[in-house]
DRENPATI-450799 format. One record per atom (N, C-alpha, C, O, CB): residue number from 0; atom name; x, y, z. Coordinates in steps of 0.05 Angstrom, whole numbers, plus 5000, padded with zeros to 4 digits. Glycine has a CB too. Example, Ala and Ser with C-alpha at 12.3 -4.5 7.8 and 13.67 -1.06 7.14 Angstrom:
<recs>
  num  atome     x     y     z
    0      N  5264  4886  5156
    0     CA  5246  4910  5156
    0      C  5264  4934  5156
    0      O  5285  4934  5169
    0     CB  5226  4911  5181
    1      N  5257  4955  5142
    1     CA  5273  4979  5143
    1      C  5258  5001  5157
    1      O  5268  5023  5161
    1     CB  5282  4988  5114
</recs>
This chain:
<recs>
  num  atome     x     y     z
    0      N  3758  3593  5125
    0     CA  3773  3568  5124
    0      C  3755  3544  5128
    0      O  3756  3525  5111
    0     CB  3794  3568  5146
    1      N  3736  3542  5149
    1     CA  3712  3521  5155
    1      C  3696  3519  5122
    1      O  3694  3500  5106
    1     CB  3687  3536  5184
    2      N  3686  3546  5124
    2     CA  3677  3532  5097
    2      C  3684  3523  5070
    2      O  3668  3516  5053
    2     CB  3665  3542  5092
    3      N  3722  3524  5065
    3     CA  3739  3508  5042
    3      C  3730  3483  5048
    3      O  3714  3470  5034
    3     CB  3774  3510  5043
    4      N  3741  3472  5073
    4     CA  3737  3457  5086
    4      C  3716  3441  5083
    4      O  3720  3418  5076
    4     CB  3738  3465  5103
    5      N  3691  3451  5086
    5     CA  3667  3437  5078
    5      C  3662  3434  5060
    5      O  3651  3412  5055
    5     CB  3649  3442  5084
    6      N  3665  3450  5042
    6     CA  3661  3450  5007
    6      C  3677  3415  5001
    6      O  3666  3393  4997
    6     CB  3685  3487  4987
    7      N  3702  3421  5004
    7     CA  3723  3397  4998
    7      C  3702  3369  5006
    7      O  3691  3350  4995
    7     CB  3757  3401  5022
    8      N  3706  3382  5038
    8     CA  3693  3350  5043
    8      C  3660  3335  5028
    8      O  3650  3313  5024
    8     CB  3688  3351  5081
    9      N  3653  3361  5025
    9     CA  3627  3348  5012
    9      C  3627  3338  4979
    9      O  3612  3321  4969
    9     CB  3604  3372  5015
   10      N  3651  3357  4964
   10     CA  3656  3344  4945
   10      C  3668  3315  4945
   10      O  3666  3300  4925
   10     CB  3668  3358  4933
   11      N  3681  3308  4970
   11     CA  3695  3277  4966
   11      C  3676  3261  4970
   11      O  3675  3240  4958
   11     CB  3719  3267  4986
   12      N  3651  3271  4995
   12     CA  3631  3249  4989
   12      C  3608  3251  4973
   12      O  3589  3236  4978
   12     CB  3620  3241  5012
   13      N  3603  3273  4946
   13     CA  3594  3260  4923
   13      C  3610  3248  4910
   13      O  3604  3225  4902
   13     CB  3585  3275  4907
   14      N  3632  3257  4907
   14     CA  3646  3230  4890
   14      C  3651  3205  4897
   14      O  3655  3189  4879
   14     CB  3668  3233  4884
   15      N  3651  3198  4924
   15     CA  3645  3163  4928
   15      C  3621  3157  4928
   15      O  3614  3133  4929
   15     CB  3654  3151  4954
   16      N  3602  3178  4925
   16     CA  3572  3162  4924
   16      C  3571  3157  4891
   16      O  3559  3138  4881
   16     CB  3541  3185  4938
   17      N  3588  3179  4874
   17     CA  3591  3169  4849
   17      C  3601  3151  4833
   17      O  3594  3144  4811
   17     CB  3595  3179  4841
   18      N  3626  3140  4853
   18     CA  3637  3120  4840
   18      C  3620  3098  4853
   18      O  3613  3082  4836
   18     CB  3667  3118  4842
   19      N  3611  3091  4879
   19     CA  3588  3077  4892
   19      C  3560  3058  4868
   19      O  3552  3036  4861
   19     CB  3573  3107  4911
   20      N  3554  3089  4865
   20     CA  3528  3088  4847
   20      C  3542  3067  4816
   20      O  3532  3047  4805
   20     CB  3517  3131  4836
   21      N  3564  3080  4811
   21     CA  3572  3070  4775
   21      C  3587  3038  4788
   21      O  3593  3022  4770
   21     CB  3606  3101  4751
   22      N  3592  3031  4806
   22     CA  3594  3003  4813
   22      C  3573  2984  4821
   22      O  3572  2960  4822
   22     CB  3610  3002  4831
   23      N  3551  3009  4827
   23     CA  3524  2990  4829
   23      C  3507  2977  4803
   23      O  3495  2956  4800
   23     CB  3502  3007  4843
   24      N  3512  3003  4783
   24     CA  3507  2999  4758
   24      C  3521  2974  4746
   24      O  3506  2957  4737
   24     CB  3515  3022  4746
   25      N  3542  2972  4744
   25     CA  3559  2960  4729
   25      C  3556  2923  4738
   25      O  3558  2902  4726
   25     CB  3590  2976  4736
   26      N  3548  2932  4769
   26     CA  3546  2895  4779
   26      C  3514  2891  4769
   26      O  3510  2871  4755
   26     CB  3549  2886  4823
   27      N  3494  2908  4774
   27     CA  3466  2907  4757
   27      C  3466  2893  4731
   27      O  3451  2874  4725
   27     CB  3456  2935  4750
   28      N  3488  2906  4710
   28     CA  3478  2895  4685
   28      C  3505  2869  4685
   28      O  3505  2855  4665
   28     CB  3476  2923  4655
   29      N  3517  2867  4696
   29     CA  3529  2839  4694
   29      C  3514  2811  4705
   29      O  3517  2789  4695
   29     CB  3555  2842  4708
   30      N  3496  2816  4728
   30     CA  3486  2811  4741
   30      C  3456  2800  4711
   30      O  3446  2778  4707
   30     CB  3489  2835  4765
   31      N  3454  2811  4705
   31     CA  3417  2809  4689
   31      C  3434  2794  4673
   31      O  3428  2770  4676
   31     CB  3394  2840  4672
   32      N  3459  2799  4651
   32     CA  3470  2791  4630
   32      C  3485  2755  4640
   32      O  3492  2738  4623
   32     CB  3494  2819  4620
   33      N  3486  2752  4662
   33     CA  3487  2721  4675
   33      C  3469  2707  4680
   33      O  3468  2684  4670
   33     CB  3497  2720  4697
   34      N  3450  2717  4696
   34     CA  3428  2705  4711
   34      C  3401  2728  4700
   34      O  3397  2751  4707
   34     CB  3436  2705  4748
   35      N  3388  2711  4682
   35     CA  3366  2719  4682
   35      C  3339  2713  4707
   35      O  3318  2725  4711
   35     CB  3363  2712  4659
   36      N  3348  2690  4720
   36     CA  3329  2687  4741
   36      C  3332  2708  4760
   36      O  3318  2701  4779
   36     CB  3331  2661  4755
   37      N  3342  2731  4766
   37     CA  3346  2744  4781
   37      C  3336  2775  4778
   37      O  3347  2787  4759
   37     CB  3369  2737  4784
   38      N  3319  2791  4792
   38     CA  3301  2810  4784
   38      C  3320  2829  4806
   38      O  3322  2823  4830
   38     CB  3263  2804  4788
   39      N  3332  2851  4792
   39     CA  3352  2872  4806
   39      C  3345  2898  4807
   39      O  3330  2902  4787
   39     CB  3377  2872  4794
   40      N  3348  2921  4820
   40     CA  3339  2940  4824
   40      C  3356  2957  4839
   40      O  3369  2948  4858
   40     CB  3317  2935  4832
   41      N  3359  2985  4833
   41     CA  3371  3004  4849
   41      C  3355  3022  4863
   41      O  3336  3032  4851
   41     CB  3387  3018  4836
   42      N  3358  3026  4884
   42     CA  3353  3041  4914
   42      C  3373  3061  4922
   42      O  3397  3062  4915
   42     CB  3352  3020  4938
   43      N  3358  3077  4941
   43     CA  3384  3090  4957
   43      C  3396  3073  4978
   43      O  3415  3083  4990
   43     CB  3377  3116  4971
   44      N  3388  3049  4986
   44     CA  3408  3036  5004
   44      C  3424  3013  4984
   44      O  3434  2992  4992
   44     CB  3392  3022  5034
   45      N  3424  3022  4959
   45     CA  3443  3001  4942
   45      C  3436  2982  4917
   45      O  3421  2991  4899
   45     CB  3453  2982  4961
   46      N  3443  2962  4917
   46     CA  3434  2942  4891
   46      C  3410  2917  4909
   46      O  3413  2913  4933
   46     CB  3470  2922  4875
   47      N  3394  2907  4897
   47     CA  3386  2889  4921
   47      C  3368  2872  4881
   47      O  3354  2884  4864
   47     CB  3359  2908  4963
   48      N  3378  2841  4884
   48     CA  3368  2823  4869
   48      C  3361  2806  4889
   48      O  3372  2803  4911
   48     CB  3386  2813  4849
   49      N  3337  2793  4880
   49     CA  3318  2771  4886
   49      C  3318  2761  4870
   49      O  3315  2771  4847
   49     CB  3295  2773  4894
   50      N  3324  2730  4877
   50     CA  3308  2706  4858
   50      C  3307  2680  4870
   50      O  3308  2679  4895
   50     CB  3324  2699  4829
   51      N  3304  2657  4857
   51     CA  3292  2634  4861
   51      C  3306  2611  4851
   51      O  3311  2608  4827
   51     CB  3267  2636  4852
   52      N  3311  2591  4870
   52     CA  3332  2569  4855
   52      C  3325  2535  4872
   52      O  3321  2527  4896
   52     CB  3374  2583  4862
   53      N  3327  2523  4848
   53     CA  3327  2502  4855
   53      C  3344  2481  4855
   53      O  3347  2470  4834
   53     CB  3315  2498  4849
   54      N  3357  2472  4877
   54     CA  3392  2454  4873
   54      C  3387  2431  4849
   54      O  3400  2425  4830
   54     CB  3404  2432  4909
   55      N  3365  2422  4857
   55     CA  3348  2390  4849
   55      C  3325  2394  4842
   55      O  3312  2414  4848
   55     CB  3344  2368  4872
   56      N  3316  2374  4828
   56     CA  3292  2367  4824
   56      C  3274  2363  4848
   56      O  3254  2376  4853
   56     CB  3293  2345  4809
   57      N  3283  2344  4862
   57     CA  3273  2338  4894
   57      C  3281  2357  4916
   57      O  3275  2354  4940
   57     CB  3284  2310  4905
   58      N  3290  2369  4909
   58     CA  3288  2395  4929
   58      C  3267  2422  4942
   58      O  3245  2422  4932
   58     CB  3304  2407  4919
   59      N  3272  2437  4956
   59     CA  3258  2454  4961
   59      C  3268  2476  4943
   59      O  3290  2475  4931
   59     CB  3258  2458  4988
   60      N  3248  2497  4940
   60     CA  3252  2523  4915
   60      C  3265  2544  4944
   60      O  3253  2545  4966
   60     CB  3210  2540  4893
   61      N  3287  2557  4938
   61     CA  3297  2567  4960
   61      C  3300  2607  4944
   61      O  3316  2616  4927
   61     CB  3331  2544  4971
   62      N  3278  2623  4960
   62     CA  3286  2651  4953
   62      C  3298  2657  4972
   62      O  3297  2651  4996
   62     CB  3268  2671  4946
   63      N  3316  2679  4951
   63     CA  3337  2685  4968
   63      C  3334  2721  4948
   63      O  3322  2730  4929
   63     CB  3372  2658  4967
   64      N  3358  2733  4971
   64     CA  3359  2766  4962
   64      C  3387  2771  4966
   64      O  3395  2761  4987
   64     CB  3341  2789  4982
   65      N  3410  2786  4949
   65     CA  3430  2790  4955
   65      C  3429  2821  4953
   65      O  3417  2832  4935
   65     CB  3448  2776  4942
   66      N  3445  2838  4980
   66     CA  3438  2863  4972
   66      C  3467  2870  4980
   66      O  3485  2855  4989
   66     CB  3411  2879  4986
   67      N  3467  2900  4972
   67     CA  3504  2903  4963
   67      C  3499  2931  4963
   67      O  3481  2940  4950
   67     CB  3520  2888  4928
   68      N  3517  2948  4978
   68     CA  3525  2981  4977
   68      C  3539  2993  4959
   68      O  3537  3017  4953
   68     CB  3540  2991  4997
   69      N  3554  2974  4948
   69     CA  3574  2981  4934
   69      C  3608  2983  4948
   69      O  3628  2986  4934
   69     CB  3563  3006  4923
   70      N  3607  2982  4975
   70     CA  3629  2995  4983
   70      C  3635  2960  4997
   70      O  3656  2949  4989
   70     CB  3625  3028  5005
   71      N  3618  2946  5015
   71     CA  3628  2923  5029
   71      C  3611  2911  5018
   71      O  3595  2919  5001
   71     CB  3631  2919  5057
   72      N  3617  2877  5035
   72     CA  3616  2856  5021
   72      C  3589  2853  5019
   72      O  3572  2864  5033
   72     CB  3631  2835  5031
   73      N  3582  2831  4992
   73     CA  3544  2831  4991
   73      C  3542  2818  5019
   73      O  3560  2812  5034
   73     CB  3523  2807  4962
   74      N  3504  2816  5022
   74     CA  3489  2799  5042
   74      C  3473  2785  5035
   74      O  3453  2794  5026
   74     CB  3477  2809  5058
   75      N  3479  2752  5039
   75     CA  3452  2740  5023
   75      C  3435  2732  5047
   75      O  3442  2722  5068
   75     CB  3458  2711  5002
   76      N  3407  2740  5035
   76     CA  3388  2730  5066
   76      C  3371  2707  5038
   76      O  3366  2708  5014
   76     CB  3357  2766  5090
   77      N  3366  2683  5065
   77     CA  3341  2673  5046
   77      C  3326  2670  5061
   77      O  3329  2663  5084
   77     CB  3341  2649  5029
   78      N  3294  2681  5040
   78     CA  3276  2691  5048
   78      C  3258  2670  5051
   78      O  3242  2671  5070
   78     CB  3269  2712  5034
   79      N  3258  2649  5034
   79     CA  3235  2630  5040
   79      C  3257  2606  5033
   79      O  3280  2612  5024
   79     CB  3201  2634  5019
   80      N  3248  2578  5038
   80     CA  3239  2577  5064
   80      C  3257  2584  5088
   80      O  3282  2582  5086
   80     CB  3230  2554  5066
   81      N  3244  2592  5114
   81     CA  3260  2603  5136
   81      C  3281  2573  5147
   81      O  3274  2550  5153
   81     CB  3234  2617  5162
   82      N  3308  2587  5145
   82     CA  3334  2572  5153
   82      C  3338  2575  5182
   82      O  3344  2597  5191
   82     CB  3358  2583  5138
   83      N  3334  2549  5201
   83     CA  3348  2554  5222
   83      C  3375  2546  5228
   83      O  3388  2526  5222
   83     CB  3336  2547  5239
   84      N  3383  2572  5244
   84     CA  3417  2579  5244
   84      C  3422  2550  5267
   84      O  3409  2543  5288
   84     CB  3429  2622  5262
   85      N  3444  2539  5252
   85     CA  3461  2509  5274
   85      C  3481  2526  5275
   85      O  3481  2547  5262
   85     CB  3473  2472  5259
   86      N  3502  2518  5295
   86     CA  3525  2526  5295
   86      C  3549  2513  5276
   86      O  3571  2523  5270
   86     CB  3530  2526  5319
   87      N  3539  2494  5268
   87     CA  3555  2468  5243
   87      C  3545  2473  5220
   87      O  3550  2453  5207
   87     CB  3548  2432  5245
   88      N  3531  2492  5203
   88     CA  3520  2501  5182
   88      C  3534  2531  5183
   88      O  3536  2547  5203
   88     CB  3487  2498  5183
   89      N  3545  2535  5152
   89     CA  3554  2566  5146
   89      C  3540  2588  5144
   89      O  3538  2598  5122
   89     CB  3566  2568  5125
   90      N  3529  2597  5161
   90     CA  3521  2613  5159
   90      C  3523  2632  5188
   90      O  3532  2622  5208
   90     CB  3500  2604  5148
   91      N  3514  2659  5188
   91     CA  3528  2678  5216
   91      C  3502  2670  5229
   91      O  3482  2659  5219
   91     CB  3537  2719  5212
   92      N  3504  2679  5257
   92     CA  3487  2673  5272
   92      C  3472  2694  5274
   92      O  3476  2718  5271
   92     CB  3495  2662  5292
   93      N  3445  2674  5284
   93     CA  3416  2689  5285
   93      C  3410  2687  5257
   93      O  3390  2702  5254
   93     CB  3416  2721  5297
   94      N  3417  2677  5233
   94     CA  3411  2678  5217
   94      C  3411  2696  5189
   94      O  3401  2694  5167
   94     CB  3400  2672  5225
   95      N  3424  2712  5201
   95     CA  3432  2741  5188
   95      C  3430  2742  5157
   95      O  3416  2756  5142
   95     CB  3464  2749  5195
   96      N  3447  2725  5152
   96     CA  3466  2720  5118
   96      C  3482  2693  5112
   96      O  3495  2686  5132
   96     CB  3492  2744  5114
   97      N  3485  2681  5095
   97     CA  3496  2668  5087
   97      C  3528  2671  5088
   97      O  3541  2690  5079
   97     CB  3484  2666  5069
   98      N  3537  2651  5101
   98     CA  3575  2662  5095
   98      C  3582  2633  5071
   98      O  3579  2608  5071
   98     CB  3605  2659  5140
   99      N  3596  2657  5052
   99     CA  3604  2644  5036
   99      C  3633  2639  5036
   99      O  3647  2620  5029
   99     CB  3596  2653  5017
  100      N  3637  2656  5045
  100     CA  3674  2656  5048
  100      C  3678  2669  5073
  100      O  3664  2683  5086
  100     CB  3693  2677  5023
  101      N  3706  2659  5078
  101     CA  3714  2668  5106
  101      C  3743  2694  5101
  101      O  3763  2686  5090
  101     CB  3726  2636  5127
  102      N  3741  2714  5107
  102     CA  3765  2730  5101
  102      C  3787  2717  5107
  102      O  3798  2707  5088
  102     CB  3765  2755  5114
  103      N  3796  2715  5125
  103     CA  3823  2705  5128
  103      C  3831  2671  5127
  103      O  3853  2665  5135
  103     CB  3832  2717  5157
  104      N  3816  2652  5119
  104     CA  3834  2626  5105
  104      C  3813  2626  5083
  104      O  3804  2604  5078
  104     CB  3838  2592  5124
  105      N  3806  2642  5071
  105     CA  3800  2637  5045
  105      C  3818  2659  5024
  105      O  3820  2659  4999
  105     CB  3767  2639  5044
  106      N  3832  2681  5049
  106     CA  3845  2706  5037
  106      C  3837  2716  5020
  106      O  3847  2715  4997
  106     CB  3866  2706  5029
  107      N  3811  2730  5028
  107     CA  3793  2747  5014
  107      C  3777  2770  5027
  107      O  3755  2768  5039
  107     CB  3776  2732  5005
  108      N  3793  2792  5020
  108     CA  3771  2814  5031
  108      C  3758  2824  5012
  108      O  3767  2824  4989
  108     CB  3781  2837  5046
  109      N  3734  2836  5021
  109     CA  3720  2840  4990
  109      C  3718  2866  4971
  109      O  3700  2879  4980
  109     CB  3691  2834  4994
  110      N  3727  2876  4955
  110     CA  3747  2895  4936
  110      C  3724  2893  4923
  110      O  3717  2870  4919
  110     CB  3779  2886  4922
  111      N  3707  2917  4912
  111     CA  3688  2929  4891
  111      C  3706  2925  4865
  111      O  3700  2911  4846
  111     CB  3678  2963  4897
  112      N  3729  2940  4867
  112     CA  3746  2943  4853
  112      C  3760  2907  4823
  112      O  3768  2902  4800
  112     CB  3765  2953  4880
  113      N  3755  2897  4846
  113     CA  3773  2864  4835
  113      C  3746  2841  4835
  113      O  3745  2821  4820
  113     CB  3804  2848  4868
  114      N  3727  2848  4853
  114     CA  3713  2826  4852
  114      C  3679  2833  4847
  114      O  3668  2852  4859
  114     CB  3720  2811  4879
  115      N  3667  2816  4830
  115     CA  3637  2823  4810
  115      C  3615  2802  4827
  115      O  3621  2778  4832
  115     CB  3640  2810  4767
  116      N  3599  2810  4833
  116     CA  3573  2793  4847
  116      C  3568  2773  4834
  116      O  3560  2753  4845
  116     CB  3545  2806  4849
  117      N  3573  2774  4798
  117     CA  3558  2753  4788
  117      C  3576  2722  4783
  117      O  3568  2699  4781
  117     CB  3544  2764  4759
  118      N  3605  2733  4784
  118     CA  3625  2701  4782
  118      C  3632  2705  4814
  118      O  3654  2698  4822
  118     CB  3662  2700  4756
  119      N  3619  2712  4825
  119     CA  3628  2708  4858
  119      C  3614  2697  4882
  119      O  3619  2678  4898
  119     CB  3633  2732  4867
  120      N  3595  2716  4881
  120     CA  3568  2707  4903
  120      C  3553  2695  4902
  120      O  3543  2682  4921
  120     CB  3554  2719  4910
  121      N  3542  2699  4868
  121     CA  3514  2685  4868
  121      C  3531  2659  4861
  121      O  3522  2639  4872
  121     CB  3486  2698  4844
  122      N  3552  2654  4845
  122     CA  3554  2619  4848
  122      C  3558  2603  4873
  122      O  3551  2580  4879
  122     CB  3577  2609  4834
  123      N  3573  2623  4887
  123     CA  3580  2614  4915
  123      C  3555  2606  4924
  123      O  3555  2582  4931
  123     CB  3593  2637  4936
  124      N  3526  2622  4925
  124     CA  3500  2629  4936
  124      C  3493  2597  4931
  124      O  3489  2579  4946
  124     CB  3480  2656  4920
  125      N  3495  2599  4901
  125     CA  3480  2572  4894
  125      C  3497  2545  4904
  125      O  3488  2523  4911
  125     CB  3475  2571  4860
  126      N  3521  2552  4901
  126     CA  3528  2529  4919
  126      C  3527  2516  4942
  126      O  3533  2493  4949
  126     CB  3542  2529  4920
  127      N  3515  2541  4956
  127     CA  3513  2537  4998
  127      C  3484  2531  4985
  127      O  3472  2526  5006
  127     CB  3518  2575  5031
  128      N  3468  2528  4970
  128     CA  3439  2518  4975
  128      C  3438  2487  4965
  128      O  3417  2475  4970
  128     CB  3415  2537  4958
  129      N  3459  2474  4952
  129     CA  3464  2446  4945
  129      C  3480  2435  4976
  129      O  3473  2414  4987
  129     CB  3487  2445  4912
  130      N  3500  2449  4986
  130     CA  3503  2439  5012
  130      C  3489  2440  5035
  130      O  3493  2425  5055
  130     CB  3520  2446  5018
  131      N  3475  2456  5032
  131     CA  3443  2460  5047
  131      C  3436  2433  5048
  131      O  3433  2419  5067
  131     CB  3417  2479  5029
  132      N  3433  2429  5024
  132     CA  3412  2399  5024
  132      C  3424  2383  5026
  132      O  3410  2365  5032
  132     CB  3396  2389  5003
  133      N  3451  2374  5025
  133     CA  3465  2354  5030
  133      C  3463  2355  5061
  133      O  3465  2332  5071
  133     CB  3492  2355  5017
  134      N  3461  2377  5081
  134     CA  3466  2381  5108
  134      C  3435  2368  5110
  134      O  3437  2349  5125
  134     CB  3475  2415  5121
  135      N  3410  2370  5101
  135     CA  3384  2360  5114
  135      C  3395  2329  5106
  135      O  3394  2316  5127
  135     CB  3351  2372  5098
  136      N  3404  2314  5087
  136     CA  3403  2287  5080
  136      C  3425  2279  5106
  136      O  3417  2267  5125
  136     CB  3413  2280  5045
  137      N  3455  2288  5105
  137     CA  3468  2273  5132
  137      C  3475  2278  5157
  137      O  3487  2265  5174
  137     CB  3487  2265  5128
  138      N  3464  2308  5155
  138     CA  3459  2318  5185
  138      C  3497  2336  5186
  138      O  3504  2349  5205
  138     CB  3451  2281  5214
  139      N  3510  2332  5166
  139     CA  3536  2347  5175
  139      C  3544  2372  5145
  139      O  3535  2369  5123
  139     CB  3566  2317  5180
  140      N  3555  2386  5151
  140     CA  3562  2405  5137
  140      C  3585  2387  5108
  140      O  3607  2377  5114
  140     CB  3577  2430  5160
  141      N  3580  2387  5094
  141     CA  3606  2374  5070
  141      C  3621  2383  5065
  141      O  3640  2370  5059
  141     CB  3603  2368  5045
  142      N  3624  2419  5063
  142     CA  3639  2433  5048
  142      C  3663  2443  5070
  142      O  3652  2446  5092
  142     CB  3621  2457  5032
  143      N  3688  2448  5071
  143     CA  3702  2451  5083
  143      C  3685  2488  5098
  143      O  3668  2502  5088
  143     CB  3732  2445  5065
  144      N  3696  2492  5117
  144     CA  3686  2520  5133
  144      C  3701  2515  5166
  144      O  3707  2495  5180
  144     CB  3641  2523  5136
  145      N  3705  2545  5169
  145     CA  3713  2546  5193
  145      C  3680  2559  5213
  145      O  3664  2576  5207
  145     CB  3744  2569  5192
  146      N  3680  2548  5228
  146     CA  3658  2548  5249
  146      C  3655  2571  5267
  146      O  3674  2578  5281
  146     CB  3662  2525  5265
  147      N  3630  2584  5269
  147     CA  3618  2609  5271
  147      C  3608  2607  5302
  147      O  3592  2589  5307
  147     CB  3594  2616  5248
  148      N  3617  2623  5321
  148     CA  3612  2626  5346
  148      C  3582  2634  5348
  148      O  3571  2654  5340
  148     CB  3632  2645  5358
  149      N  3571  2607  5366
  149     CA  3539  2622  5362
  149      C  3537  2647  5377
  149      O  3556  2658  5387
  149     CB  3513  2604  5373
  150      N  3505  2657  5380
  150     CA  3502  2681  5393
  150      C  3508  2665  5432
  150      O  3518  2679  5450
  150     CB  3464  2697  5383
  151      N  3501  2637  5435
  151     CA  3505  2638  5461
  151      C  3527  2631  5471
  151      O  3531  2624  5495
  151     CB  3489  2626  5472
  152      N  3545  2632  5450
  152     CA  3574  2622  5458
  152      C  3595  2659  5472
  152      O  3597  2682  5461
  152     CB  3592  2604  5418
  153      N  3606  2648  5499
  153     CA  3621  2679  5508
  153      C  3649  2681  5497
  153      O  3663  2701  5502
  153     CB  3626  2684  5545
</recs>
């Protein structure tokens, strides 16, 4: 009986690593077929694109990496130049990732299924790096956001 059992269960988790894998695929080439600035690649810990963007002319060149399992929501880190985490700037603390959206007043949880990296994240992405710079010019966040408990807040 243990070993039906195991058989079963090991078949259910190749098949989410298969449907996993064919959603990693599928955001890959939508992903290249949008944004050619963006150099993408598959791994065993998932999809992970790097690239390079500039809001402005007068701006800083900001790399950044979005990486994605396939199962939850992407993570954007940017890699150069190094962002320090405010508590009035969107982003999670310690600097983790970029928050682009908030699950519950933006009513969005994130669905492989319904929602594509490339009309989702990376515009979002590029948009938090134009409010970026609007936050160095007046010192306040522009874009509407609900506010992220720092790490020293109990």
């Amino acid at each position: 009986m243990a070993g039906k059992r195991f058989h079963k269960n090991r078949l259910k988790r190749r098949k989410q690593n298969l449907i996993a894998k064919s959603i990693l695929i599928r955001e890959k080439k939508f992903i290249e077929s949008h944004f050619d600035f963006l150099i993408c690649s598959i791994n065993k810990k998932g999809l992970c694109c790097t690239g390079k963007y500039k809001p402005t002319i007068h701006s800083k060149t900001y790399t950044f990496r979005i990486t994605y399992d396939g199962k939850y929501s992407p993570d954007i880190h940017v890699i150069e130049p190094e962002i320090e985490y405010h508590d009035d700037i969107h982003m999670y603390p310690k600097g983790e990732s970029l928050c682009l959206y908030h699950p519950e007043t933006d009513n969005l949880q994130w669905d492989s299924k319904k929602h594509k990296i490339y009309d989702t994240i990376i515009p979002w992405t590029l948009e938090w790096f134009v409010y970026y710079e609007l936050y160095l010019i007046t010192g306040k966040w522009e874009h509407p956001f609900v506010p992220h408990r720092s790490s020293k807040a109990k």
